[in-house]
N, C-alpha and C positions, 0 to 999 in steps of 0.2 A: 429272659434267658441270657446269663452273665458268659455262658461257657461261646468261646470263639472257636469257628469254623475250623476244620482240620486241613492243615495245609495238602492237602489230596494231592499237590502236584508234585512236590516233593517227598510223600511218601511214597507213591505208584514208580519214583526214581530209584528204590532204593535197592541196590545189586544184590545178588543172591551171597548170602554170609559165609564165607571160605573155610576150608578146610585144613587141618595142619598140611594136605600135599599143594592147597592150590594157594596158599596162604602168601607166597612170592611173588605170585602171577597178580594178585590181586594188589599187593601193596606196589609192584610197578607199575601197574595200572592208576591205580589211587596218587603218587605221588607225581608222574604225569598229568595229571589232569589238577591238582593242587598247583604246579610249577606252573604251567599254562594259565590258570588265575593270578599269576602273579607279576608285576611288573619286572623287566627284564634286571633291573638296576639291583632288585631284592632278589633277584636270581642267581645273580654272582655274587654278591657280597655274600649270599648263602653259600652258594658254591666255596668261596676261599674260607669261608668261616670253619666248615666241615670237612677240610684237609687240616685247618689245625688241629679240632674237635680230634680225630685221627690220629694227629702227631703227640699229641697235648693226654690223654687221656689210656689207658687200656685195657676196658672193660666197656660193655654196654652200659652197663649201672652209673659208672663216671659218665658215659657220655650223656645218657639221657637225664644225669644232675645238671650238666652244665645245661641242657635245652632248658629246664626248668627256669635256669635264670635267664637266661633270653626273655624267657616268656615273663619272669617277673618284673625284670629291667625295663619293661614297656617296650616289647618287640616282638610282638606275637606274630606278624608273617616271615620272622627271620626263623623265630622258634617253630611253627607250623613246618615251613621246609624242612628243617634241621633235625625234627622228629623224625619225619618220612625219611629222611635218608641215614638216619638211627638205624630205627627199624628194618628197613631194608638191606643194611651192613649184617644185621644180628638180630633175627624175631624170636630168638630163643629169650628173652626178658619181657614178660607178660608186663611188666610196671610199664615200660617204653611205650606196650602197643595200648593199653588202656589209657595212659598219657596222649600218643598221640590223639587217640578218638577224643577226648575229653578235649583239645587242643580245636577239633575238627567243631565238636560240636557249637563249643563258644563262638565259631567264628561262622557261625551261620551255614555248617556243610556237616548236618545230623543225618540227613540221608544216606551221607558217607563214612560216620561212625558206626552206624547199627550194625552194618555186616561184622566189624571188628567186636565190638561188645559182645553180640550174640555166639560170636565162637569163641570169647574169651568168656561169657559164662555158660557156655556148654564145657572146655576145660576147669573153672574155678565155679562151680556153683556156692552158691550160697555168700559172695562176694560182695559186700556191703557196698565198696568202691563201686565195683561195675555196675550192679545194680541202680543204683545210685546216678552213675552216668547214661544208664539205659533209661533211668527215667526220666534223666532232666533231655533227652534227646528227643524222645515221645511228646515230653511238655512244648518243647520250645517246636513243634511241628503239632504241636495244639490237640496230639489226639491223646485225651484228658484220663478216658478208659486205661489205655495200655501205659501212661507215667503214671498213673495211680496203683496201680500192678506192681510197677517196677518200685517206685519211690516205698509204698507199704513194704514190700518184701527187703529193700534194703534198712530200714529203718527193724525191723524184726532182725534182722541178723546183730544190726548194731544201731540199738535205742539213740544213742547220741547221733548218728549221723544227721 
């Protein structure tokens, strides 16, 4: 038997998936608990990064570009922060909150993407991206059933994914 145990403890973690009213309450919650993972030194350099993000930018779509490069410049717990407090400015940009999850989940914190996915494809179903990130999130918490759900159904919307 090849298939690896299902991370049980971090699925049984994972919070109930928010709603467009409680969708705030959740993402201060989430971004709290992200900050407190993080060393304090990445917490203000985040902090002053996202006043300029702020001054520099004015749109969510420009900002959650510039997160993108954080995250591609090799600075994914600057970009991680920098999401969270995207989103939190402005969760009306579904690309930011799927971003951010996708951000969450690479970094080892799937438990805390699923709630975001699953109410971002209960608004966008049939969403090849999310799909997509719902499965690599089930993958990488090893429960092989529900990424194989996922990962099939996003490959059907879009064969090339």
């Amino acid at each position: 038997n090849n298939i690896p145990e299902k991370d049980l403890k971090k699925i049984a973690s994972i919070p109930a998936s928010p709603s467009q009213a409680t969708l705030n309450q959740y993402l201060q919650k989430l971004t709290r608990a992200v900050q407190s993972a993080m060393p304090a030194n990445i917490q203000q350099e985040s902090a002053r990064l996202f006043d300029i993000l702020k001054n520099e930018y004015k749109s969510s779509k420009e900002m959650g570009e510039a997160v993108i490069g954080f995250w591609l410049s090799g600075r994914p717990e600057h970009a991680l922060l920098l999401a969270g407090q995207v989103c939190l400015a402005d969760h009306s940009y579904p690309v930011n909150l799927n971003n951010y999850a996708a951000m969450l989940n690479m970094m080892d914190a799937q438990h805390m993407a699923i709630p975001l996915l699953e109410m971002l494809n209960r608004q966008y179903p049939g969403n090849a991206t999310i799909l997509g990130n719902m499965g690599q999130a089930w993958f990488n918490m090893r429960n092989m059933t529900k990424a194989e759900k996922y990962l099939d159904s996003a490959i059907k919307y879009f064969p090339k994914h």
